[in-house]
C-alpha distance (Angstrom), angle and dihedral (degrees) to the residues before:
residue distance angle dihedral
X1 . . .
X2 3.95 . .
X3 3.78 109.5 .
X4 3.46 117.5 -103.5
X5 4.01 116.2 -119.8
X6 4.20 125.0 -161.2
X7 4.37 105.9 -152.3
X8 3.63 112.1 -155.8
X9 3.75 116.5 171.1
X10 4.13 123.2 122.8
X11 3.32 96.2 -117.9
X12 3.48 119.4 77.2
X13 3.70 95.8 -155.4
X14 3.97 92.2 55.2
X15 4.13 83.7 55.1
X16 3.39 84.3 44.2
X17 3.86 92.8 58.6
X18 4.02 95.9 47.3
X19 3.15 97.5 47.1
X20 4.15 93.6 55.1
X21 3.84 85.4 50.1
X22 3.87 90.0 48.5
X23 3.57 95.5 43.0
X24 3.40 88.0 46.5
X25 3.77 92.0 56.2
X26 3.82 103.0 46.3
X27 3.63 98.7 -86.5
X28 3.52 137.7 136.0
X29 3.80 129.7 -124.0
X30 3.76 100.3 -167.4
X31 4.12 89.4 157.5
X32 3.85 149.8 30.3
X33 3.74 132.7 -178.8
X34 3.78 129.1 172.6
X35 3.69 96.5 -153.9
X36 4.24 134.8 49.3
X37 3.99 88.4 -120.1
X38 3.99 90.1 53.3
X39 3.24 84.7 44.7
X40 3.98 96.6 56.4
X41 3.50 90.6 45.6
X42 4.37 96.9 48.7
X43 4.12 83.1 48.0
X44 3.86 89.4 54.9
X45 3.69 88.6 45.1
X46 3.75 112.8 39.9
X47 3.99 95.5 25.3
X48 4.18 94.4 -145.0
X49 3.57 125.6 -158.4
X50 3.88 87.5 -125.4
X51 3.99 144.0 -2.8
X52 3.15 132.7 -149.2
X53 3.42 111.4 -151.1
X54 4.23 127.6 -173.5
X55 3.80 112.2 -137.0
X56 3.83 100.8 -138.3
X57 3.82 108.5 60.9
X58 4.07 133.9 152.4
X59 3.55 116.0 -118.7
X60 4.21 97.6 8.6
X61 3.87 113.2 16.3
X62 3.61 121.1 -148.3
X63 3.52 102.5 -99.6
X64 4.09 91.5 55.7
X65 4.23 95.2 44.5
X66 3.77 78.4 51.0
X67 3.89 98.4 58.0
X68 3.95 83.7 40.6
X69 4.17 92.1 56.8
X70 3.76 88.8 40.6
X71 4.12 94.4 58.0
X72 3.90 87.9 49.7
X73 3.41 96.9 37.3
X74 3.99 115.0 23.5
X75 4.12 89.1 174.7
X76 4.29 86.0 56.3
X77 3.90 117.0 140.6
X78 3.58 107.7 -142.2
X79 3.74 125.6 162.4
X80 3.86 120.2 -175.5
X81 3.46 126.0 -126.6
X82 4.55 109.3 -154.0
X83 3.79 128.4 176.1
X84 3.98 105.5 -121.2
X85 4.17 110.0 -77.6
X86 3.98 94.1 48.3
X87 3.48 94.1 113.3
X88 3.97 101.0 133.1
X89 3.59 82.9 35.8
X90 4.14 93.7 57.2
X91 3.78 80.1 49.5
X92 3.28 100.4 59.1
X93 3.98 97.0 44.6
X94 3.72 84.0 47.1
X95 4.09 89.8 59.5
X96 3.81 90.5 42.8
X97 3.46 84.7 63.4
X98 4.21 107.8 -97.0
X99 3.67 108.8 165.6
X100 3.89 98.4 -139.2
X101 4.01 134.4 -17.8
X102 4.02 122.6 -125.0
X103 4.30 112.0 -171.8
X104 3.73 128.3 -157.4
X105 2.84 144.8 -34.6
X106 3.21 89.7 21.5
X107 4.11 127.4 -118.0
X108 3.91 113.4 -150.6
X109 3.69 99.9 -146.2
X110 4.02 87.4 47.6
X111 4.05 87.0 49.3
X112 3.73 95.1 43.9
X113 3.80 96.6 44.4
X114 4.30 81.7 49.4
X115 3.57 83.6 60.3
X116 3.16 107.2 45.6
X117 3.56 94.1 44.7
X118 4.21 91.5 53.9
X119 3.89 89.4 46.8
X120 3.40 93.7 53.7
């Protein structure tokens, strides 16, 4: 069974872009959400095998929805997605418990091997 991927990034056309390579690579997208408290919620609902998850979000960045998955799910796959120059940022994801970081624009082979390394 393919595994089943949540997308959250604000722009649609970045989601847009990982879900083509996932698709692409015999993944599912069973969710999106443009913001971290969306993104709570769709975890809590669909229960993915893995999230990708943009650090720099209105209303709930990245790094917060990712504490948020963590408490209701300590086992949570999460990999970060940050814009080049989010260093401390990556850091700080990586200490709240994010599996792996991808930056943008994104490169499928570094996004596939990302996920294949979280999922094990």
């Amino acid at each position: 069974m393919a595994n089943k991927i949540l997308i959250v990034d604000d722009a649609a056309f970045m989601r847009m872009m990982i879900k083509d390579i996932l698709s692409k690579n015999g993944y599912e997208v069973v969710g999106e959400a443009q913001d971290g408290s969306v993104a709570v919620e769709k975890y809590k609902e669909l229960k993915p095998d893995l999230v990708t998850m943009d650090i720099t979000m209105p209303e709930m960045d990245g790094i917060a929805a990712l504490k948020e998955i963590k408490k209701f799910d300590s086992n949570a796959k999460v990999i970060m997605c940050s814009a080049m120059g989010q260093q401390a940022m990556v850091i700080d994801a990586i200490q709240a418990g994010a599996k792996d970081f991808i930056v943008k624009p994104f490169q499928a082979d570094r996004v596939i091997e990302a996920i294949k390394k979280t999922l094990g």
